[in-house]
N, C-alpha and C positions, 0 to 999 in steps of 0.2 A: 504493500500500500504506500509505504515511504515512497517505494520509486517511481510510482506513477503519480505523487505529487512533486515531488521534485520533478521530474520530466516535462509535466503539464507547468510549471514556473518557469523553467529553462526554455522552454522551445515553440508554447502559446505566443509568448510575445514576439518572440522572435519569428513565427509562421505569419501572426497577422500585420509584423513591418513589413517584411516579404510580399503578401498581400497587396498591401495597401501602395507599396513602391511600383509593384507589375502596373496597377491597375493605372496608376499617374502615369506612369511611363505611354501605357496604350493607349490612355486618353489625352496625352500631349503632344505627339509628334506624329509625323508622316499623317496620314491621310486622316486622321481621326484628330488630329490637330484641330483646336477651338479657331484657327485661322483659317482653314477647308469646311468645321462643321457645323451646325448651330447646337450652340450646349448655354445652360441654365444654370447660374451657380448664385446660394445662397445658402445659408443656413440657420437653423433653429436656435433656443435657446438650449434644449438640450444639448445639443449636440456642440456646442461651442462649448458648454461649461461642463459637461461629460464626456470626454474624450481621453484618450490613453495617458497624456500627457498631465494631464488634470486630474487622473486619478492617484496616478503618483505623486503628484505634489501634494493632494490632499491626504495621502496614505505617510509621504513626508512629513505635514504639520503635525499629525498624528504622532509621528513617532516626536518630533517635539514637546507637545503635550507629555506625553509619559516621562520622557528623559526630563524635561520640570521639573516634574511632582519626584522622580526617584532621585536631584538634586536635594529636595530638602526632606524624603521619607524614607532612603535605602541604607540599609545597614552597614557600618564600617567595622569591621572587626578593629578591637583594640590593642592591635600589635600594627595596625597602621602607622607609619610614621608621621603622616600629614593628614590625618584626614581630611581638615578643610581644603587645603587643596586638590583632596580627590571630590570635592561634593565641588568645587568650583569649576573643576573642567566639563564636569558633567553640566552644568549651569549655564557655562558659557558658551556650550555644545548646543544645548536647547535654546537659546534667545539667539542663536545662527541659524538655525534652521526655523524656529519663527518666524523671526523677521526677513530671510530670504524668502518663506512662503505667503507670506503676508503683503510683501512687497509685489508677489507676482498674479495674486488674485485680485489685489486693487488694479494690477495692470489691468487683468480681462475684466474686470466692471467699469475699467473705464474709457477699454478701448470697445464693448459690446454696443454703448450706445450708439456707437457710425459706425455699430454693422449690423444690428438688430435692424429689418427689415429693410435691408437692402440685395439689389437683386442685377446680376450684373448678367444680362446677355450677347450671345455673339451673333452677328448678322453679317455672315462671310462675302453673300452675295454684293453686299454693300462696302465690305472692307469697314464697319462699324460696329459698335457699338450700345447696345439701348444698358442707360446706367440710370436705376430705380432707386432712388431716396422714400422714406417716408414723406415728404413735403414737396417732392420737385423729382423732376427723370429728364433725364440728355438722351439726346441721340447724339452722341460723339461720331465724328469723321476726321479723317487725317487733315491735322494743320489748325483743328479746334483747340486743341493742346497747345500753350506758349512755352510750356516750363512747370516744372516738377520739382519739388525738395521731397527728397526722401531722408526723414529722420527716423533714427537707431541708437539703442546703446552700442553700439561698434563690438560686441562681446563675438565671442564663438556662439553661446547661447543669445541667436539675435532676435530682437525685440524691436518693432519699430510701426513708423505707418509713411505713411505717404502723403502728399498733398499736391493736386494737381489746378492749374491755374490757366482759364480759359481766356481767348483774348479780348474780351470783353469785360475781364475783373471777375467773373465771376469765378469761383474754386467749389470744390469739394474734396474729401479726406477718405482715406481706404486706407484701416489697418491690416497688417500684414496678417493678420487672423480670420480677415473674411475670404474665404474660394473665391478663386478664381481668380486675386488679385494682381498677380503676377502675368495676367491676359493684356491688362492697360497696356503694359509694356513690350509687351510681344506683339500686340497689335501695331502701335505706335513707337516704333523703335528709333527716331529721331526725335523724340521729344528730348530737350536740355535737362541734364539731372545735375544737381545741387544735392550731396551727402552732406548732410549734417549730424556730426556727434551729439546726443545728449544723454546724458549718466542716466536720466529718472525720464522715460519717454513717456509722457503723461499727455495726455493731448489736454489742451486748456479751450 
């Protein structure tokens, strides 16, 4: 029984990145390419704030929480040399993974708001674009685009969004967490990009 849970922890995950990589891959290039097909991309609340990645984080916080509470409730045998400093590393162990987790779920509630019910389609025959806001929708065509900043914490773990600026002043924002957003740019590959660093990419 051990080894069929260990096996199912080891290799589930790892079967459904596999998965999930085939199927991007098929659905992005050569002929099945959103630039040849018409495809629809949006997503729910679950599904932003339930996904692989967010479960670990939250399975992460978790293990924060416990490592907490066994900071100031777990037993030190009394031939410890230091105890306080073993209840300290455990301490300092836990308000790090707190606060790295805390820091990345304020991310997605506050990057969900510009992307809860927005709906990005492709219209290949037109070489465009139909982009669905809650309040407002573009038909984007090449040369509608002036200029793009794309801001990121510049990390390996990147974190970021985008903001794209029509020439008429008008703009809209696409975090890097909604599907499909990496089409803007594949659609419109001469648009001007502006990378911008910023440590805490909070959209304001």
């Amino acid at each position: 029984m051990e080894t069929l849970i260990v096996f199912l922890i080891v290799f589930v995950p790892f079967g459904w990145f596999m998965w999930t990589t085939l199927r991007f891959t098929r659905d992005t290039i050569g002929e099945n390419s959103p630039v040849k097909v018409n495809r629809i991309y949006y997503i729910t609340e679950w599904q932003y704030f339930v996904n692989f990645n967010n479960l670990l984080l939250y399975f992460m916080m978790g293990i924060g929480v416990i490592l907490m509470r066994l900071s100031f409730t777990m037993y030190i045998s009394y031939t410890e040399s230091n105890p306080l400093l073993a209840r300290f590393v455990v301490f300092f162990l836990a308000v790090e993974i707190l606060v790295l987790s805390i820091y990345l779920i304020a991310i997605d509630i506050n990057h969900w708001k510009y992307i809860q019910g927005v709906v990005i389609e492709t219209v290949p025959e037109e070489h465009a674009l139909e982009l669905t806001f809650t309040d407002v929708a573009y038909r984007v065509r090449p040369g509608d685009i002036v200029r793009a900043a794309i801001i990121s914490n510049g990390n390996r773990n990147h974190i970021g969004y985008a903001i794209y600026y029509f020439s008429n002043g008008d703009y809209f924002i696409i975090p890097d967490g909604m599907p499909g957003s990496w089409v803007i740019r594949e659609y419109f590959k001469d648009i001007p990009l502006k990378h911008i660093r910023q440590r805490f990419p909070f959209i304001r």
